[in-house]
C-alpha positions as CSV (number, residue, x, y, z in Angstrom):
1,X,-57.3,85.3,102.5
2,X,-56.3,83.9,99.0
3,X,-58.8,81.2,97.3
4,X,-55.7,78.5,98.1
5,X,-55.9,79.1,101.6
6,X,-59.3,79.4,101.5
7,X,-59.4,76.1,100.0
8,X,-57.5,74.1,102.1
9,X,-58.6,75.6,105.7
10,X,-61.9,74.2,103.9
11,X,-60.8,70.6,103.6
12,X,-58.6,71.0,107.1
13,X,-62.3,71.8,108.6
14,X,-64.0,69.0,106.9
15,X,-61.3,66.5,107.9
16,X,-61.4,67.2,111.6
17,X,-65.2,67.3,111.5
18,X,-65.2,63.8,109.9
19,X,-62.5,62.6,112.4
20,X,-65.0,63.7,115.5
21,X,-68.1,61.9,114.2
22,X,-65.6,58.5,113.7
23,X,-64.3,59.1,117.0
24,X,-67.7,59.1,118.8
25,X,-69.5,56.5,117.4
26,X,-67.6,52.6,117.8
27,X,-69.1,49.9,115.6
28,X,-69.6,46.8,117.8
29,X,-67.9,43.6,117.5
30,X,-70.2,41.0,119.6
31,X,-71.5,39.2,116.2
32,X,-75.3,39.3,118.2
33,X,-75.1,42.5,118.9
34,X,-74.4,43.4,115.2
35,X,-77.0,41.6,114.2
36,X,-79.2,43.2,116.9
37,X,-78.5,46.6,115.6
38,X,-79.1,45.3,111.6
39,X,-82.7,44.6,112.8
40,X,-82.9,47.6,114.3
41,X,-81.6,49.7,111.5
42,X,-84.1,48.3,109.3
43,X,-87.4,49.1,112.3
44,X,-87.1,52.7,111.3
45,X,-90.4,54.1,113.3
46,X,-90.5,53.3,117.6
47,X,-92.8,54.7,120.4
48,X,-90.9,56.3,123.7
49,X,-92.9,57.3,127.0
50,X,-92.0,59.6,129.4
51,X,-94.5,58.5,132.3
52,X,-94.3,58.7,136.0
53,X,-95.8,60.4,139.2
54,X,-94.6,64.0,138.1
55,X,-97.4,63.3,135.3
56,X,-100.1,64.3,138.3
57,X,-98.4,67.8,138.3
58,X,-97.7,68.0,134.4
59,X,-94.2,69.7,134.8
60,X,-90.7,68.7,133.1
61,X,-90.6,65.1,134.4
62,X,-88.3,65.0,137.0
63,X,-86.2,67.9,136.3
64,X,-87.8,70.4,138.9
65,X,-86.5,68.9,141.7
66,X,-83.0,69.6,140.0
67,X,-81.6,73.1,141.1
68,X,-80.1,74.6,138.5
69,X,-82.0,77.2,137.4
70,X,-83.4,76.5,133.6
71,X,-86.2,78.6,131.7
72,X,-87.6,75.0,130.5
73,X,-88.1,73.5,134.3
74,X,-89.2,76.5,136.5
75,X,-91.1,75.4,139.3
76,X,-94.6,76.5,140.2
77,X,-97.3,75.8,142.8
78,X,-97.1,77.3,146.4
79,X,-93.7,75.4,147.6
80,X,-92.0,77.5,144.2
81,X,-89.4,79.6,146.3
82,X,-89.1,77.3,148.6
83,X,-86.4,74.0,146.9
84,X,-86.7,71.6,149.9
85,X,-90.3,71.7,150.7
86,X,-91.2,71.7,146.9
87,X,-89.5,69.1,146.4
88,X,-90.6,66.9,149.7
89,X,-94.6,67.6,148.5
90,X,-92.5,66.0,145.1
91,X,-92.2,63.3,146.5
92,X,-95.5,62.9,148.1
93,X,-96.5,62.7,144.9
94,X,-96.0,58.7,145.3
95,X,-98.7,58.3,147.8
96,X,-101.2,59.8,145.6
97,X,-100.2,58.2,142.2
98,X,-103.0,55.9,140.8
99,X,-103.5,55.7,137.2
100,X,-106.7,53.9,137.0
101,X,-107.3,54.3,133.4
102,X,-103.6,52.4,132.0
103,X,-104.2,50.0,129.3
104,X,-101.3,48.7,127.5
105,X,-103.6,47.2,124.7
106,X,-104.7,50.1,124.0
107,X,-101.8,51.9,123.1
108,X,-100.1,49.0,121.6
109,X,-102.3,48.4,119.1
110,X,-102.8,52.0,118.1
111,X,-98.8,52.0,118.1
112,X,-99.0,49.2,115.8
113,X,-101.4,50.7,113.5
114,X,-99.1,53.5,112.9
115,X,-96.5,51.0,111.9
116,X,-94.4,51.6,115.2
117,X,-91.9,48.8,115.4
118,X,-89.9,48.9,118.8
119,X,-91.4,50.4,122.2
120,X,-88.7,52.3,124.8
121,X,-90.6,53.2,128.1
122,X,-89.1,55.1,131.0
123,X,-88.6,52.4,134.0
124,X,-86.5,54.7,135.8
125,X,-86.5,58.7,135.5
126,X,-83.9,61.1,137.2
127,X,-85.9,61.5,140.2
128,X,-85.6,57.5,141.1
129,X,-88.9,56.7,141.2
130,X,-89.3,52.9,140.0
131,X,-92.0,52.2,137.5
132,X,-91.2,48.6,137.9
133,X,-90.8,46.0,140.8
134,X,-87.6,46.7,141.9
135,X,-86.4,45.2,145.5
136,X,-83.4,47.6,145.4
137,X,-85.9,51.0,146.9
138,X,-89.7,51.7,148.0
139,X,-89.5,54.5,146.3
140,X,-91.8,52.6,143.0
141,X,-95.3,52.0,142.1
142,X,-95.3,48.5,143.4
143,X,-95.2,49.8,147.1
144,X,-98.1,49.5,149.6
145,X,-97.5,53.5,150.1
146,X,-98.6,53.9,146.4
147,X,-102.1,53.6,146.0
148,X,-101.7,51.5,142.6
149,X,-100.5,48.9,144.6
150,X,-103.1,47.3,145.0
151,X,-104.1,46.9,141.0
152,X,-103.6,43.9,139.6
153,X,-101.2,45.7,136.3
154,X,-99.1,47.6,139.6
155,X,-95.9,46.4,138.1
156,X,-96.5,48.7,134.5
157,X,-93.2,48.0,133.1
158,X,-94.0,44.5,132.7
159,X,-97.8,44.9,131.3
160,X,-96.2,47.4,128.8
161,X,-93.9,44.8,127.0
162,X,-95.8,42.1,127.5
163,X,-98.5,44.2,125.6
164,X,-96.3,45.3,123.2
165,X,-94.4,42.0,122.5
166,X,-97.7,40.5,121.2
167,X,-98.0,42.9,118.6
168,X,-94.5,42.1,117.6
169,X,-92.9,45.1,119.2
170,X,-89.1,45.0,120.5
171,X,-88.6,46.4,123.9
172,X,-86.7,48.5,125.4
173,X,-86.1,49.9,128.9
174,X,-84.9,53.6,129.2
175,X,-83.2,53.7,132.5
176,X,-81.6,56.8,134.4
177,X,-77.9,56.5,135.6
178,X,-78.4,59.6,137.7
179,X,-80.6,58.3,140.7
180,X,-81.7,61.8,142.8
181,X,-83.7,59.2,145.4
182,X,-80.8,57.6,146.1
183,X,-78.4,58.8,149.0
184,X,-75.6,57.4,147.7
185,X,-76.0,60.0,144.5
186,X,-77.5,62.5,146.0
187,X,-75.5,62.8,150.0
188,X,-77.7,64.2,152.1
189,X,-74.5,65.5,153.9
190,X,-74.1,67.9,150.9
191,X,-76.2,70.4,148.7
192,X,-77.8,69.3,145.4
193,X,-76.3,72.5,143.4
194,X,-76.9,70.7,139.6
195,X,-78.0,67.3,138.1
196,X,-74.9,65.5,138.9
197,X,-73.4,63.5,142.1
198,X,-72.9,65.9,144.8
199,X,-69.9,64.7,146.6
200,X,-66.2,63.6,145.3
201,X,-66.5,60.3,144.2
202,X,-63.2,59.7,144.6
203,X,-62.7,60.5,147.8
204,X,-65.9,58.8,149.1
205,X,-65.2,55.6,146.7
206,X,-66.9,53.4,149.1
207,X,-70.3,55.2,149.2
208,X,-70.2,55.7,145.0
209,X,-68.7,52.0,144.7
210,X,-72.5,51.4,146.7
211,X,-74.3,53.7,144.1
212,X,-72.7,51.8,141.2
213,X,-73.7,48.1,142.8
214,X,-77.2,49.6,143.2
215,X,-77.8,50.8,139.4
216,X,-75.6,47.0,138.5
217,X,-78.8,45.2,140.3
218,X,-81.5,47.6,139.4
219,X,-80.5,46.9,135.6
220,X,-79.5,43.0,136.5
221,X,-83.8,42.8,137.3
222,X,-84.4,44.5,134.1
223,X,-82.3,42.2,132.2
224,X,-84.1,38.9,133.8
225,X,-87.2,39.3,135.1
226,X,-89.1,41.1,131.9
227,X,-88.7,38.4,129.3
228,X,-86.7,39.8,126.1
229,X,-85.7,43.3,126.7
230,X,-83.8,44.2,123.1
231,X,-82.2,47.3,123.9
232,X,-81.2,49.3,127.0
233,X,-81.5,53.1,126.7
234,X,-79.5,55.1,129.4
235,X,-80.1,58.6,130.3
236,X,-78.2,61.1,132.0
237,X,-75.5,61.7,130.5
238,X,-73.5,63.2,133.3
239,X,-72.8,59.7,134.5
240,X,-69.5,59.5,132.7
241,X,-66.0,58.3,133.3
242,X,-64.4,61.4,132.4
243,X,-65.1,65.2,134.5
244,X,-63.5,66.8,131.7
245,X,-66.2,66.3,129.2
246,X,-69.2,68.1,129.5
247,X,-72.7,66.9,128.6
248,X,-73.6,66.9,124.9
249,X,-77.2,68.2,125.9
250,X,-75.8,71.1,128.0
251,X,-72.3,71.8,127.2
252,X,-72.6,74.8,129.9
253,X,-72.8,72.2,133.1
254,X,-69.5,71.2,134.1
255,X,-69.3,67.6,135.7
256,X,-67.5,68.5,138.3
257,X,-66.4,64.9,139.5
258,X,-65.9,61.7,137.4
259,X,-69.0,59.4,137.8
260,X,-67.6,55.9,136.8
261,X,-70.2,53.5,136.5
262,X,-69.0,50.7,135.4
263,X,-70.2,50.4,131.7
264,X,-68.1,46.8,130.8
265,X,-69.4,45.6,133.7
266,X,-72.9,46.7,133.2
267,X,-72.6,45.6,129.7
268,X,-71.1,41.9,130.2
269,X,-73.9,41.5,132.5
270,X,-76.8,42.3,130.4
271,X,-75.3,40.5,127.3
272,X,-75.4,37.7,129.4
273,X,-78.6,37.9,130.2
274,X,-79.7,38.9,127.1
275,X,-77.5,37.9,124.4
276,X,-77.6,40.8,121.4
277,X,-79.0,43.2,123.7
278,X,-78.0,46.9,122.6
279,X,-76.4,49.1,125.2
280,X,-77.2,53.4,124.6
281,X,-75.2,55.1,127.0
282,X,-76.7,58.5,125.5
283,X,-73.8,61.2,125.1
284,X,-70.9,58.7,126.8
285,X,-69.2,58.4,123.4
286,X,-67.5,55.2,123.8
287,X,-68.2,51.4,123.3
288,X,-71.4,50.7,124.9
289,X,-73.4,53.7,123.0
290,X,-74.4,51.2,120.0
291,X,-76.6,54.1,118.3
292,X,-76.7,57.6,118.5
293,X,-79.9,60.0,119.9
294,X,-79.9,63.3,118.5
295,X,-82.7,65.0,120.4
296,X,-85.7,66.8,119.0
297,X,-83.7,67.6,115.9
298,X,-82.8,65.9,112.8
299,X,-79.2,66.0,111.5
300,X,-78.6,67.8,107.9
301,X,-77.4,65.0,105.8
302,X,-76.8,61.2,106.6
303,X,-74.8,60.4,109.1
304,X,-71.9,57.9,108.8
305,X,-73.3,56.1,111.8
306,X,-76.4,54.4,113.6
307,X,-78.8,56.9,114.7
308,X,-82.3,57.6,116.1
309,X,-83.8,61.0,116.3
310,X,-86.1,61.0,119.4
311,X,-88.6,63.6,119.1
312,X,-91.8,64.2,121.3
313,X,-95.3,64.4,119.6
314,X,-96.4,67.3,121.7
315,X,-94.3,69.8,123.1
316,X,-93.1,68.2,126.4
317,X,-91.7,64.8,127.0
318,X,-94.0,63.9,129.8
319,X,-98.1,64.9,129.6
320,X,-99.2,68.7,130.2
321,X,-102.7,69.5,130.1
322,X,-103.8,71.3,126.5
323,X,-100.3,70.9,125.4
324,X,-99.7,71.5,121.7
325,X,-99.1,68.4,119.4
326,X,-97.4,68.0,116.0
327,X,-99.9,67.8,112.6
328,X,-99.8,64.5,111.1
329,X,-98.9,66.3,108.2
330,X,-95.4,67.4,110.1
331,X,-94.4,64.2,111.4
332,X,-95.4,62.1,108.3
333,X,-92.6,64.3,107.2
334,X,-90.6,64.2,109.8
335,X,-90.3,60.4,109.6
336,X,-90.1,60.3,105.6
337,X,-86.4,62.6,106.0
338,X,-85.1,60.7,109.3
339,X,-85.5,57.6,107.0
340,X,-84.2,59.2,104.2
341,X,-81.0,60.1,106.0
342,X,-81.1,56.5,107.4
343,X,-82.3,57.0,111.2
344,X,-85.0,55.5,113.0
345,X,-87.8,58.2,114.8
346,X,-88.2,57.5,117.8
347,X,-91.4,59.6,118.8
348,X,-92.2,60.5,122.5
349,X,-96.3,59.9,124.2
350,X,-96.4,61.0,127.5
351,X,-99.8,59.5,129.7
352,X,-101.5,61.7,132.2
353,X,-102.2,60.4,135.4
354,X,-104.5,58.7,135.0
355,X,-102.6,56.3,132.6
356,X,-104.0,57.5,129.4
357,X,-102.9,59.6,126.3
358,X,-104.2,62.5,124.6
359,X,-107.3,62.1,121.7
360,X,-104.7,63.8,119.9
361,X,-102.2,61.4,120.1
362,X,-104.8,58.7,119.2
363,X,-106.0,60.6,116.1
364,X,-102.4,61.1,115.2
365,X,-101.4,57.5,115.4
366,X,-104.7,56.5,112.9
367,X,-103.8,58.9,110.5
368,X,-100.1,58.4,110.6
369,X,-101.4,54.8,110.1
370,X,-103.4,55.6,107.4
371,X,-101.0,57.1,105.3
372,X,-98.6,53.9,106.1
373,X,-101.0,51.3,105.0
374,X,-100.1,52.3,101.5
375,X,-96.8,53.6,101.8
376,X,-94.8,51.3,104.0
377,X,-92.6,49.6,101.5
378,X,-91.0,53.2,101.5
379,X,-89.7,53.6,105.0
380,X,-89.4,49.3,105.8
381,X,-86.0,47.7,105.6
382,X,-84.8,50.7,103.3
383,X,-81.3,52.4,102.6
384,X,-80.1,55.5,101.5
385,X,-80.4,57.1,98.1
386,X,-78.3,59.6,96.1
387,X,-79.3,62.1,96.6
388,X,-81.2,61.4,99.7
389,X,-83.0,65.1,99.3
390,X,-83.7,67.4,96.2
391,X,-86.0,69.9,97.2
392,X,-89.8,68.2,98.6
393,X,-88.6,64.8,97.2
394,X,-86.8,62.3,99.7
395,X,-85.4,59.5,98.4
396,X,-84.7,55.9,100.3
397,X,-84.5,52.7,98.3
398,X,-84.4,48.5,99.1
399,X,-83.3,45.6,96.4
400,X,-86.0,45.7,95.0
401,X,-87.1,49.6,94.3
402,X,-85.8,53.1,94.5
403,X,-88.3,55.5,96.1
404,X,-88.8,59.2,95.6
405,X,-91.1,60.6,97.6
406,X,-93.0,63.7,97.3
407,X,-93.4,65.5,100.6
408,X,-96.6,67.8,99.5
409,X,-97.7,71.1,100.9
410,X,-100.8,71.2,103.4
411,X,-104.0,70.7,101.2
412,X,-102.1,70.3,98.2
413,X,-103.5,68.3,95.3
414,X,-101.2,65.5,93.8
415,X,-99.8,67.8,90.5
416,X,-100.4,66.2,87.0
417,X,-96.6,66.7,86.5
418,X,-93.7,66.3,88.8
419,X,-89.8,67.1,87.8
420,X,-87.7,65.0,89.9
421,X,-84.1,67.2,89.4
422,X,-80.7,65.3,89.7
423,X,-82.4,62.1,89.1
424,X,-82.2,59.1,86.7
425,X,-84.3,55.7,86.9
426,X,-82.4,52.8,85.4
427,X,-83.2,52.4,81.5
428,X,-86.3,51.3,81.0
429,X,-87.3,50.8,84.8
430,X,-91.5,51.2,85.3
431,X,-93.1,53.4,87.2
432,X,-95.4,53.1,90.1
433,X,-97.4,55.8,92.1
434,X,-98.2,54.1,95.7
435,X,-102.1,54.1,95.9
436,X,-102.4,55.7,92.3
437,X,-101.2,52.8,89.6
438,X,-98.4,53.5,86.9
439,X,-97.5,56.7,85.2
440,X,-95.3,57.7,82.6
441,X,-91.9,59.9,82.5
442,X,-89.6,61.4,80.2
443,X,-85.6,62.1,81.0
444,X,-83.9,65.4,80.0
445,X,-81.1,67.0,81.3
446,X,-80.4,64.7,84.4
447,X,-84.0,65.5,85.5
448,X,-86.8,63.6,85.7
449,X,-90.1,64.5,84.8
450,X,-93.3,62.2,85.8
451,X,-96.4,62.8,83.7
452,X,-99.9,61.7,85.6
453,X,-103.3,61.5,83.8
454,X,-105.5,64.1,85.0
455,X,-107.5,60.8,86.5
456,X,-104.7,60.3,89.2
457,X,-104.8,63.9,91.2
458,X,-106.2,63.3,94.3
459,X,-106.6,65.7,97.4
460,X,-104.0,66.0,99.7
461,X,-102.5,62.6,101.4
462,X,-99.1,64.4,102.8
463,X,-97.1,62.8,100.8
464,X,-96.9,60.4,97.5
465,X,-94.6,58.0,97.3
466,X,-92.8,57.2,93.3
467,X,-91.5,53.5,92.8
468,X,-88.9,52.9,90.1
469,X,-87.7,49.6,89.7
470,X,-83.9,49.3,91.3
């Protein structure tokens, strides 16, 4: 192929890739929603939980009562080979749920020390069970049949924002389209061969036009019984108005009939109730998905929409006994290039049954918190920066300040010099080093290079944050 062609099949693949991103991502037009999503833009650093009665087994969530078979949900225990009694003694599971131990305080203000800004807990997994007070089903915490009945914080989606709302958290409610509980989604009549409905929808409008009224008055209590809920995050992406497109998460699994809930509808109800509310129809590329949720993954560059990378702390969403979580050195990181890039991290705690978390994800809070105490004015209310990324440095800026910020090596000491390549301060603009005091620099050759007495090295704090004047 000749350099020309070369050339221009380059721009052709550039162009359509640009065109896809536009297509998927609509900018709202409700003037409170925009403003709804500025604020949000600017909160950078939220908490999500994955918490429910499958936390007594410490499996995949919900997903192991789902049939297909996946290397990440493989069931275990003695009803393994055996999908319906495994997944009756799953549903026992409600009669024996009683965590004790839950304390919203607690993990709001350790949230808060970390500099976490919004809160998104799960009221709703795939499985249906109801971690709030919903009249819609029994099948929730608030019923006699669940032994947390009887405790005075029974409804835990409401002591959770309320909690959180007096440490000045937003709230949000994530909230599963697919319902497996329900028989209107799940037919008894039928099989359950994969995650999605298991009948034509079409052809049995009636008893889907009963699953979409259910999920319109399960979301209608969310929306005005919990005080201000500020965004609505919607799982499952297989709920969708089109069979044709696959699920973003798995693009294997087929949808093989069109599940039309009823977005505008949902939408125009909870905008009514509350007014700016944002609307995250995860992988539904359309109107009502007012961000974007790349999942445990952060994209390469900045994208030319909202976004939110959720991630989990540990290795699993929901809590697993000895499970594995990140260093605070990785997801000090981890959050400095999401904000960078100009997303928000969104990082996952799961509780264990009893209602509590990990020490780990304690210790990892206070030291995430730590490091934020002196390095906030970084990652708060901040902007991309040309050139977002050279090398270890990351780069975000506000009105005020441009920000490069030096993502160090584990144990490393702060170096007496730093070159900062493709990179120009203003003339004559000081320099700052968060926690250190000023320093000097010289310019040559578009690079920057930042001389610090041998007075300012200091042991390892993850990373250290340079503030030019803007």
């Amino acid at each position: 192929m000749s350099r020309k062609k070369i050339i221009i099949a380059l721009i052709v693949a550039l162009f359509n890739q640009t065109k896809a991103q536009i297509q998927k991502y609509y900018y709202p037009t409700d003037s409170a929603v925009v403003e709804s999503l500025n604020q949000w833009q600017q909160l950078k650093f939220g908490l999500l939980m994955h918490w429910g009665p499958y936390s007594q087994w410490g499996v995949v969530e919900s997903w192991s009562i789902c049939s297909e078979d996946e290397d990440w949900c493989v069931r275990r225990g003695p009803f393994a080979n055996d999908y319906e009694a495994y997944k009756k003694s799953y549903e026992q599971l409600q009669h024996t749920f009683n965590p004790t131990k839950f304390d919203p305080d607690k993990w709001a203000e350790a949230a808060a020390y970390a500099g976490m800004k919004y809160v998104i807990f799960t009221t709703k997994h795939h499985d249906g069970f109801c971690m709030f007070d919903t009249k819609f089903t029994n099948y929730k915490i608030t019923d006699t049949s669940c032994p947390f009945y009887y405790n005075t914080k029974a409804n835990v989606t409401a002591e959770i924002f309320k909690s959180f709302r007096t440490k000045g958290f937003k709230t949000g409610a994530y909230f599963s389209k697919p319902d497996w509980h329900n028989h209107d989604y799940w037919w008894p009549k039928f099989a359950t061969p994969n995650r999605c409905s298991n009948y034509d929808t079409k052809k049995y409008a009636g008893k889907w036009q009963a699953f979409e009224d259910f999920t319109y008055n399960q979301l209608n209590e969310l929306t005005t019984q919990y005080g201000k809920v500020d965004i609505l995050w919607l799982d499952g992406g297989q709920v969708r108005p089109d069979s044709t497109v696959t699920e973003e998460e798995r693009p294997w699994i087929k949808v093989p009939y069109p599940q039309e809930i009823n977005m505008h509808r949902i939408a125009a109800m909870a905008r009514k109730n509350q007014p700016g509310i944002l609307m995250v129809d995860r992988s539904v590329y359309g109107y009502y998905q007012n961000y974007l949720t790349p999942e445990q993954q952060i994209p390469d560059a900045p994208l030319n929409y909202p976004w939110e990378t959720c991630l989990t702390m540990a290795t699993s969403w929901s809590y697993v006994a000895n499970d594995t979580y990140k260093s605070t050195h990785q997801l000090i990181h981890t959050l400095v290039d999401i904000v960078a890039k100009g997303g928000n991290l969104l990082l996952n705690i799961g509780p264990d049954e009893k209602g509590q978390w990990h020490n780990d994800a304690y210790m990892r809070l206070k030291e995430i918190g730590n490091w934020m105490q002196q390095n906030q004015s970084c990652i708060y209310s901040t902007t991309v920066s040309p050139p977002y990324k050279s090398d270890n440095i990351c780069f975000t800026k506000n009105s005020k300040h441009i920000f490069a910020i030096y993502l160090a090596k584990e144990n490393e000491p702060l170096p007496e010099q730093i070159e900062i390549k493709n990179f120009v301060p203003r003339k004559n603009a000081t320099l700052k080093i968060l926690g250190c005091g000023k320093a000097t620099y010289t310019i040559k050759n578009n690079h920057t290079y930042v001389k610090l007495p041998a007075n300012y090295i200091k042991p390892n704090s993850h990373a250290w944050v340079l503030q030019f004047d803007n």
